[in-house]
C-alpha positions, 0 to 999 in steps of 0.5 A: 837902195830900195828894193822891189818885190812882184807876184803874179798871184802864185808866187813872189819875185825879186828883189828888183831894183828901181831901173830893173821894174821900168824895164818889166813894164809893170802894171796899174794892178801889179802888186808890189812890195818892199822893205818897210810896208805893211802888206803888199800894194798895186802898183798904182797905189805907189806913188813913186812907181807912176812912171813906170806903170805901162799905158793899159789899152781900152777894152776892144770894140768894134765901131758900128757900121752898116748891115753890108759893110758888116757883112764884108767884114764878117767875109773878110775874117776868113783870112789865112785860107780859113773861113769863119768857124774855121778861125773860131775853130782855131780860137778855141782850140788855141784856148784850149791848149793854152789852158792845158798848159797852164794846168801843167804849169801850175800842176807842176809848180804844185809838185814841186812845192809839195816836194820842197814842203816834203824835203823841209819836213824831213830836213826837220824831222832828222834835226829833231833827231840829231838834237835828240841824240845830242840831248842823250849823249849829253845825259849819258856823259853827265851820268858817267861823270856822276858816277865817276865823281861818285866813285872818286869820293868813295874811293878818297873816302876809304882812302883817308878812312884806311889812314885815320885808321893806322894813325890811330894804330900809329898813335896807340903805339907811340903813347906805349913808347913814350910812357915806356920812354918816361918810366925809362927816364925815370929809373934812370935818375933813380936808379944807382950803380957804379957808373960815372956821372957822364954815362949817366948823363948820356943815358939821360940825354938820349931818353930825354931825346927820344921822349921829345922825338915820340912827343913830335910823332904823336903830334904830327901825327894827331895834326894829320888826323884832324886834317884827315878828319876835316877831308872827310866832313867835305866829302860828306 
């Protein structure tokens, strides 16, 4: 359903339904606007508000008549026990205090969207703040996540430092035990007393064995270097 805006020459109304502007008696030169129009328009300009618009009267004359019967009208006006500059008195008087009042009106109206455009002002003025604020906790969560993640990597990277360091203590260590292990093996074959042929072959057996538990030991361990190795390239 269309809905209808008025103004008064200061400030707008409505929305109005079609039902409601008849019972407004709107005029040839009330402005209106709706939903769909460029700017606003008079009321006669609208097609479909003719029927609504109210008769507007013919401006006021006074049909001539003759000097005497003039003369009885203007002695008639004193009505209401007041005499003629009494009634234009009253007039006046009435106009003036019309006016007064219509300065106060607006006067106030005048106040009172200053004090609204003020409370807007404000409103906008905190909400630029708050957002503000919220911009500079932000920058400082994402600094202190930086410096976080910055201290994470740093701690990581001493980390596997620190451990590549004793894998190559580690790995320094097994070589000496698995070229002391080889010379060990190899006196043993080389090497003949009175002993039977099975303790020899035990002796063998567990050299042999410990050579190839060394040689898993330094594999693992140079497989774990490499890995470490690759860790720190990414966290650099």
């Amino acid at each position: 359903m269309k809905k209808y805006y008025l103004h008064n020459g200061t400030e707008s109304s409505g929305p109005f339904s079609f039902e409601e502007l008849r019972i407004m008696k709107i005029t040839k030169t009330t402005p209106v606007w709706y939903d769909g129009m460029e700017k606003w328009k008079y009321a006669a300009d609208i097609e479909e508000l003719h029927e609504l618009i109210a008769a507007t009267p013919p401006p006021f004359q006074v049909e001539e008549v003759s000097t005497s019967h003039s003369q009885k009208t203007i002695s008639n006006a004193a009505f209401l026990g007041l005499s003629k500059n009494g009634f234009i008195a009253v007039i006046v008087i009435i106009l003036i205090f019309s006016t007064v009042i219509f300065n106060i009106v607006q006067n106030n109206r005048s106040e009172e969207l200053e004090a609204k455009n003020k409370k807007t002002l404000l409103e906008n003025r905190q909400f630029s703040l708050q957002q503000k604020e919220i911009e500079e906790q932000k920058r400082l969560i994402e600094e202190q996540e930086k410096a976080e993640a910055e201290r994470t990597a740093k701690e990581k990277k001493q980390t596997i430092t620190d451990r590549i360091s004793a894998i190559e203590n580690e790995m320094a260590v097994t070589k000496d035990d698995l070229d002391t292990a080889k010379e060990k093996l190899a006196k043993a074959n080389e090497f003949k007393v009175l002993r039977t042929s099975a303790e020899k072959s035990e002796e063998l057996k567990k050299l042999k064995q410990e050579i190839e538990d060394l040689e898993k030991e330094l594999e693992d361990l140079e497989a774990e270097q490499n890995r470490l190795n690759l860790d720190l390239e990414k966290i650099k």
